[in-house]
N, C-alpha and C positions, 0 to 999 in steps of 0.2 A: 504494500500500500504506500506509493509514493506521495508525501504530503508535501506540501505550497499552499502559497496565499488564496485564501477563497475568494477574496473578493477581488483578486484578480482574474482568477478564473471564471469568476461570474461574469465579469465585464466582456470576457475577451469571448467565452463560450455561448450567453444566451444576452448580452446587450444588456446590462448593467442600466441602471434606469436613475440608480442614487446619487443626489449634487454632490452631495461631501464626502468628505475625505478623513479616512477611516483607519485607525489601526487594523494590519492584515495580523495573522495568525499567529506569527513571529513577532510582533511586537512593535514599536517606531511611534509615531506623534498621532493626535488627529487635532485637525481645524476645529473649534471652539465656534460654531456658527452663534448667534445671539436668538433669543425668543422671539418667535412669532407673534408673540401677542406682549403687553405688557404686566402688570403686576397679579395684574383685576381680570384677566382674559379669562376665560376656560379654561380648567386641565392646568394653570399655573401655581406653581408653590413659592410660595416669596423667600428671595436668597440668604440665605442660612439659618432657614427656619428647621424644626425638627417634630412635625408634627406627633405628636403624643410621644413622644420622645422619655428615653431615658439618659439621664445626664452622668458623667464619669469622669473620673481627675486622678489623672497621671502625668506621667513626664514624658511629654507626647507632642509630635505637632495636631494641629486641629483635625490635618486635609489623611481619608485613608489611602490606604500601597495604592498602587497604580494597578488601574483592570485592562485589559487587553480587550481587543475587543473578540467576542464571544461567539463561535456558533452555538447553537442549540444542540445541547446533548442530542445525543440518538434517540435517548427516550424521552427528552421536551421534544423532539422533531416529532417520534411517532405520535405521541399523543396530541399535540398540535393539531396535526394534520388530521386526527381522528374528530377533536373537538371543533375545529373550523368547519367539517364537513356537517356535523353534527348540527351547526350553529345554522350553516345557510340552507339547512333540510335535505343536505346529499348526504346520509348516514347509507342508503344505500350501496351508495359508489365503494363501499370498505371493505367489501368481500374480493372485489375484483382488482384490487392495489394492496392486497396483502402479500404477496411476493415482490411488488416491488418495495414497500416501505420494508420486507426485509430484506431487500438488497444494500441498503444504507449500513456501511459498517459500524459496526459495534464500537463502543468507548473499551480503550485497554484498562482493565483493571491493576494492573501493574502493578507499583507499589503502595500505591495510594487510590483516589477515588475514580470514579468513572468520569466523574465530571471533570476533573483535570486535564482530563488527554483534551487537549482541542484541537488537534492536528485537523487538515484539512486535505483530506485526498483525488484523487480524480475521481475516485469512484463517490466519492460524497456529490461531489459535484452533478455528473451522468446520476445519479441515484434521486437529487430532487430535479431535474428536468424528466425524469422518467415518471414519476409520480406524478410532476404536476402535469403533464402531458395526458397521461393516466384517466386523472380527473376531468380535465378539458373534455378527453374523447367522451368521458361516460355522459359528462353532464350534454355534450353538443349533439350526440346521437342520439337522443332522447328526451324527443317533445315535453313527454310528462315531468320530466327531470329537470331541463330546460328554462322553465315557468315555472314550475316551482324557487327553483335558485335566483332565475334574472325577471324574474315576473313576468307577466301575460302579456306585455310586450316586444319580449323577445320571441313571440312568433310571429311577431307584422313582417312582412313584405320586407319595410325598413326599419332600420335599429335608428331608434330618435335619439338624439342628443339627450334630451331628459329621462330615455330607461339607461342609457349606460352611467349618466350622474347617478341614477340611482341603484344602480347594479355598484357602481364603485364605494357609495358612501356604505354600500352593506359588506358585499364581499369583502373589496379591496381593506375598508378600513377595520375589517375583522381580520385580515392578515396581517397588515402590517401592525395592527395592536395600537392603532391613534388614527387620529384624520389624515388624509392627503394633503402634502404641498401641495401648490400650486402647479409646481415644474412634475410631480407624480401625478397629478390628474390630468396633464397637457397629454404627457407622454403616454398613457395608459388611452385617455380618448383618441390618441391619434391612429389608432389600431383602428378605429372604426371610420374605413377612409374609404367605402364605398367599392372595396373590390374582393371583399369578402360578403357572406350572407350575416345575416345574425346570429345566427348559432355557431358558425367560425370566428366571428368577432371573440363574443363571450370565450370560446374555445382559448382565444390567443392570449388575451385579457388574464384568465385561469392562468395559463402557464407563463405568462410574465412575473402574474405577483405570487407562484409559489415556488416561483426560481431566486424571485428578489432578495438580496439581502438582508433588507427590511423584513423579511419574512425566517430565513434562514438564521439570523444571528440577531443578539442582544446588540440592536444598537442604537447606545443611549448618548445622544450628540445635542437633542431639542431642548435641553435644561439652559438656564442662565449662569455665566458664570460667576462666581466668588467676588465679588470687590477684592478680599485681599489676596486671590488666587488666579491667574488668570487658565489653568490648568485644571479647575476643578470646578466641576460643573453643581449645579443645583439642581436636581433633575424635576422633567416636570410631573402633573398626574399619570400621566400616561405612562408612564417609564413606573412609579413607584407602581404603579396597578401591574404591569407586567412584572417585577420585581418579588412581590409580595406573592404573584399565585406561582411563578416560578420557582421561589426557593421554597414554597409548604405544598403546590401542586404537582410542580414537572410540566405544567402546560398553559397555554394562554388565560388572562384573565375572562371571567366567565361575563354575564349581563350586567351584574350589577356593579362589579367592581369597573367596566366599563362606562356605567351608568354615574358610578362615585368621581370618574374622572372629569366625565363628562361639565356634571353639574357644580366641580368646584370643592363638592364636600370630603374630599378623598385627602386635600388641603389642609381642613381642621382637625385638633387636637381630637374632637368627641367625633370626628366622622373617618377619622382615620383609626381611631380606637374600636370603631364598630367590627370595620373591615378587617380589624384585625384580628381579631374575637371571633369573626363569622369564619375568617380564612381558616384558622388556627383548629376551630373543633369541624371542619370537613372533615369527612373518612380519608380522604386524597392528603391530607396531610401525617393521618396518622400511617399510609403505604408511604410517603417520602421518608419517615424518620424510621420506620423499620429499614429503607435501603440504603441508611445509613448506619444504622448497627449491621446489618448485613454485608456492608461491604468493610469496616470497619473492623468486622471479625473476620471476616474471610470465608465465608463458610461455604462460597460457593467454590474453594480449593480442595475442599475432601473429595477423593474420588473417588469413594465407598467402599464397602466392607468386601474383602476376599474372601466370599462365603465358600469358593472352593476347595481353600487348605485346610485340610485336616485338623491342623490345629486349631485354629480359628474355630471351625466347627464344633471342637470338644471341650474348650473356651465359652464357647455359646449356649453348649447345653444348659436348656431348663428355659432359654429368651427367645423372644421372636423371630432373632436375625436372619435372613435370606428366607423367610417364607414369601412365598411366587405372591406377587402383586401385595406386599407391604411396604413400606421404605420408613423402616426404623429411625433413620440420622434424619428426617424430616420432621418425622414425630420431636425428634430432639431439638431441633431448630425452632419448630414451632412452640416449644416450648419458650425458648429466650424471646421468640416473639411476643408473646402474651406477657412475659414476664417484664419485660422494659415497657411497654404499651402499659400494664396495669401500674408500674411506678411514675409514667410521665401521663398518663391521661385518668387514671383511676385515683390511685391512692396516693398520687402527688410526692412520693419522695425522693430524697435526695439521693447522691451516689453512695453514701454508705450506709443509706437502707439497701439500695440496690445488692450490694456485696457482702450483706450479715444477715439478709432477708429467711427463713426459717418455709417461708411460703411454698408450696408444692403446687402451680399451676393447669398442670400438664393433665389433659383429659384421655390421655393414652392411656390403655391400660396396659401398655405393652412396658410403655416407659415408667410408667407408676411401678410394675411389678420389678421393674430395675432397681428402681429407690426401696422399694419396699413400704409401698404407702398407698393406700387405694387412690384410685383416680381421681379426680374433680368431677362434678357432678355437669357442673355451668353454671349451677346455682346457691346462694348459703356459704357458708364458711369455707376456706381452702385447706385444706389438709397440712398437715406438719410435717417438715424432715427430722431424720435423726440427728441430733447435734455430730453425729458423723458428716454430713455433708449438709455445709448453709452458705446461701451468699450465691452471686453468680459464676463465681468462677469454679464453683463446685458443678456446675448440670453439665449434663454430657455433651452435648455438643460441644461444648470446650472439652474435654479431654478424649474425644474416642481417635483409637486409631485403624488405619484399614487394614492392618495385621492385627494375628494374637497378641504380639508385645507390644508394651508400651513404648514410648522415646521420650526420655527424661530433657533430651536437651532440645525438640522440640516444643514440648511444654512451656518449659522455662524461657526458650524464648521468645514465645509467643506474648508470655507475661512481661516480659523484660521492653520489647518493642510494640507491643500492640497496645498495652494496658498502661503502660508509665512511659511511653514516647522516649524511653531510652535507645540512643542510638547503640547498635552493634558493631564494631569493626569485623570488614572481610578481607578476610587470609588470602595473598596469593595465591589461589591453587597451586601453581607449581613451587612452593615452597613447601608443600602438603607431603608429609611420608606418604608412602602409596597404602590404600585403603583408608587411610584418614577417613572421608565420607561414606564407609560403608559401617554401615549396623551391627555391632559386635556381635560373634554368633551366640546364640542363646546355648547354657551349662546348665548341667543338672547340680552342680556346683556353687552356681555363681546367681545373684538374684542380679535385675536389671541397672540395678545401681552401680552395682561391682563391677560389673562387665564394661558400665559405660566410664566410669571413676578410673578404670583401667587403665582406657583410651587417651586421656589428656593428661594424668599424672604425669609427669616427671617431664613432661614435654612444654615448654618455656612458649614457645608460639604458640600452642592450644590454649595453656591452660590461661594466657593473659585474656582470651576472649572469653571464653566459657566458665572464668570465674566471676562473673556478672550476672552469669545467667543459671548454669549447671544448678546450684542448689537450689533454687526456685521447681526446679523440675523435680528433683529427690523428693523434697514436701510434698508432691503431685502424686508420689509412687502409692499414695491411699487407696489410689483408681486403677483399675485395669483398661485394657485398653478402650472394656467395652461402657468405662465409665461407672461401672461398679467398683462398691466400695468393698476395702478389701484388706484383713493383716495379716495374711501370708502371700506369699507369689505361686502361682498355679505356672510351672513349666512343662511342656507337652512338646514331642516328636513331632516336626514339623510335616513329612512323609507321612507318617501314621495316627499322628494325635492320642496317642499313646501318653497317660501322665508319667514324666519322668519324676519329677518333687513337687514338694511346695514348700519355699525358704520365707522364714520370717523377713519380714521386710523392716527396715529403719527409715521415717520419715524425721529425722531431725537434722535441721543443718543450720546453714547462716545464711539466711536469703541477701541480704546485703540489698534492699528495698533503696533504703538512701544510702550514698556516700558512706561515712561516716557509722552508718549502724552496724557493729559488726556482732551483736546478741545474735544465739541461737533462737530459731524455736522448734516446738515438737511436733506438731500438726497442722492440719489446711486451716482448723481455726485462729491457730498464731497466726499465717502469714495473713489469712483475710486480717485478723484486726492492723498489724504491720502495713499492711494496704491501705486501708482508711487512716491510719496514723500519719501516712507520708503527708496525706493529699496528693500525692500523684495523680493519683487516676482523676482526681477532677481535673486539673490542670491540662491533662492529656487529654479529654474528655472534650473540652471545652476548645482545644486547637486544631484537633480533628472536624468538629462538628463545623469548625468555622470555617476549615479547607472543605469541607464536603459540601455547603449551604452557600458559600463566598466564589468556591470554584477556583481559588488561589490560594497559597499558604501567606499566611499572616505576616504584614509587612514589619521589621523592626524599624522604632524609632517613628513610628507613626501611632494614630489612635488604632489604628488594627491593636498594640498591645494591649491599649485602655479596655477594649471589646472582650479579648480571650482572658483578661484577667478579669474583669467582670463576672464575665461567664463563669468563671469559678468560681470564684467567690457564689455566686448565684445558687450552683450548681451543690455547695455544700449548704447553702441555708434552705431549711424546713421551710419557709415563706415562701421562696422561689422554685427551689426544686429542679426536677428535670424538665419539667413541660413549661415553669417560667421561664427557665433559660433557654430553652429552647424557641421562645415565642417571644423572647425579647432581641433577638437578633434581629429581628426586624425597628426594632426602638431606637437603636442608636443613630448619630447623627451620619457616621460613615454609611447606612443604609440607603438613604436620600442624597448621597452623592456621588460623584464619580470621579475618580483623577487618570490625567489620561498622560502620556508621557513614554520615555522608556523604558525598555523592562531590565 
């Protein structure tokens, strides 16, 4: 997938229609155009205002990092493109452009979020001319369809001047997510130049504004800028309306948030406060904040259970695993899902309720009978875990693995890098003894710990990395791979599944959580409370959610920091919570604005 600037490939491939001048994908300046209207206009927000705003003080410039300018994720594109159609009564047309909207490549999940790749490919490019092409065809081959989208005029004889104004103030200004300029309304009418029919007008029309820029990517250039900035804009209604259902929906703003832009009320403190109360408890916002613990954890990296080895098999006896049309590690997933959704939308706590939580969600009976707790009903009180396993970093989707054994140093750094934003150093491969990455062989001797303890002892280059992390994983050794809880090790003939022993296991070590901590402890209940001791994980918590909902990582030396330390702080207080902090990302001042510039 060869990536380059979209917006120049727009220009150069379907005739680019946009005046201004734009940061491309890579990064570089844009023109600062001034407001179309003045203070009092429509759709205007007065410059350096912060409607319903939350206010923060640090030692910070005012203006936040600088945004580049943005396509639309893959999935704000699909959905987009689903709700637009939706909007102007072609929900029809979605059956037959479902192979092409998945022709549009996927966001890399990489090492961070989806939303971060913004690369821009050829085939991104070929991929929205083919869709909006797509749509043209179905809507122009089809009278019914037709009229319904461009109204009862678009079957006359002649396409008048006043149905394609008014074909554009619907479609057009539901694609591009605000009104038309002037020079986009010239350009767009001048398709209807008398040597097409009506229904080819409309057709061309379609596939102009869903190739457009304006359609294709966040682009927010119509705000006022700064008196003391001349680089950072004040954006208008229409930008905060896309902004808002964007970062809690995935997709355009719907009627009324359109309607709030409209009328100006989207501007005040109590009418941006509505909208943001209405956005926030949508269902569409509680599926955004799950695909950021989902992506957050990674879960979509496990590549399932090897229910064919032997081992594994005799490891499993007595649980569901690999029965035909189950999927165990979903059941487990959906656990964490219910489980973060009831502490951010339910029962409003902070992250160390989340990580000491006692709660058993899980309406699986497969997964209950893993814990040893009857299942949740849906209804009435939630069932209790044994103080053997509390907190989230105890359920199993965090700890299963797709073998019999478990991998301690997997574990451990999952914890070390996912949960406390601590960086890992990586090793030269080729300074690596050979076998270094392979999995020590399982001993009827030796429990998993010994085996892996083996591996980096005495060795100066391993052990500087994996003394960070290793004993976070040892602690872990309470769980088997299948995330059962457990004080002996069960070792089993990998060919035969034969039990060879079972070794008492030692979960005691020195997590080394912070710096400076170098106290042992004995079990997953120490390191949980070690965990909420740090404050790490809100800290982490809170710079994560800000790259995954921002689309950038946090600028140093700007109010980006004022935001991600808020955020935590938020994020530990009972007042706030998860679902405050989460819903005050929209509050701050850096929300409402934009700074445009180098990267």
């Amino acid at each position: 997938m060869r990536a380059t600037s979209c917006t120049a490939l727009l220009a150069l491939t379907l005739g680019c229609h946009s005046a201004e001048t734009s940061t491309g994908a890579s990064g570089g300046t844009m023109s600062v155009p001034s407001s179309d209207g003045g203070s009092g206009s429509p759709g205007s927000i007065p410059v350096g205002s912060n409607p319903g705003g939350v206010s923060v003080s640090c030692d910070a410039t005012a203006a936040p990092g600088v945004s580049s300018l943005m396509r639309l994720s893959t999935l704000q594109y699909r959905n987009t493109v689903q709700d637009l159609l939706a909007a102007v009564g072609a929900s029809a047309v979605l059956p037959n452009i479902d192979g092409k909207l998945g022709s549009i490549p996927d966001d890399s999940l990489a090492d961070g979020f989806r939303g971060l790749d913004n690369r821009t490919a050829l085939e991104h490019v070929q991929g929205y001319f083919d869709v909006g092409r797509a749509v043209g065809d179905a809507i122009a081959n089809d009278p019914t369809l037709l009229t319904t989208v461009a109204g009862q005029c678009a079957s006359d004889t002649k396409l008048s001047t006043a149905c394609v104004d008014e074909f554009l103030d619907h479609f057009a200004r539901l694609a591009y997510r605000r009104p038309l300029s002037q020079a986009e309304r010239a350009e767009l009418t001048s398709l209807n130049d008398g040597m097409r029919t009506p229904a080819q007008t409309i057709r061309a029309i379609v596939i102009v504004a869903l190739s457009s820029p304006r359609f294709v990517h966040h682009v927010e250039v119509d705000g006022s800028a700064l008196s003391s900035s001349d680089n950072v804009l004040q954006l208008d209604a229409y930008e905060i309306a896309s902004r808002l259902s964007y970062t809690f929906w995935q997709t355009m703003p719907d009627a009324e948030l359109f309607q709030a832009a409209e009328d100006g009320s989207l501007a005040s403190d109590d009418g941006f406060a509505k909208q943001l109360e209405r956005v926030f408890a949508d269902p569409r916002t509680q599926q955004t904040l799950w695909g950021f613990w989902n992506e957050w954890f990674r879960f979509e990296k496990f590549t399932g259970f090897e229910t064919t080895r032997p081992a594994l098999q005799a490891l499993a006896k007595g649980e569901s695993l690999g029965v035909a049309g189950h999927d165990h590690y979903a059941d487990m997933v959906q656990e964490v899902r219910d489980l973060t959704s009831l502490f951010t939308f339910g029962k409003r706590g902070t992250v160390s309720d989340l990580l000491s939580t006692d709660l058993s969600v899980t309406k699986s009976a497969d997964l209950a009978h893993l814990y040893g707790v009857p299942a949740w009903s849906g209804q009435g009180d939630y069932p209790r875990l044994p103080p053997t396993r509390v907190g989230l970093l105890q359920r199993a989707a965090l700890l299963v693995s797709n073998l019999e054994q478990t991998n301690p140093f997997h574990r451990g750094a999952f914890v070390r890098r996912t949960l406390l934003c601590d960086a890992l150093p990586q090793p030269d491969p080729n300074s690596l003894p050979p076998g270094s990455l392979d999995p020590p062989v399982p001993s009827s001797a030796q429990t998993t710990r010994q085996r892996f303890q083996a591996k980096v002892e005495g060795n100066a280059l391993c052990q500087g990395c994996h003394g960070s992390f290793s004993d976070i994983g040892y602690v872990l050794e309470s769980f088997d791979a299948l995330g059962r809880y457990r004080t002996v090790e069960q070792v089993f003939d990998e060919k035969t599944g034969a039990k060879l022993a079972e070794l008492a296991i030692d979960t005691s070590a020195v997590p080394k959580v912070t710096r400076d901590d170098m106290s042992a402890v004995q079990n997953t209940a120490d390191l949980n409370q070690r965990l909420i001791d740090s404050q790490k994980v809100e800290a982490c918590l809170a710079e994560r959610y800000f790259e995954f909902a921002v689309r950038r990582e946090p600028s140093a030396s700007t109010v980006d920091d004022c935001v991600v330390q808020d955020l935590t702080k938020g994020l530990r207080d009972p007042a706030v919570g998860l679902g405050g902090s989460f819903r005050r990302l929209a509050q701050y001042s850096s929300f409402f604005q934009r700074k445009v510039g180098p990267q």
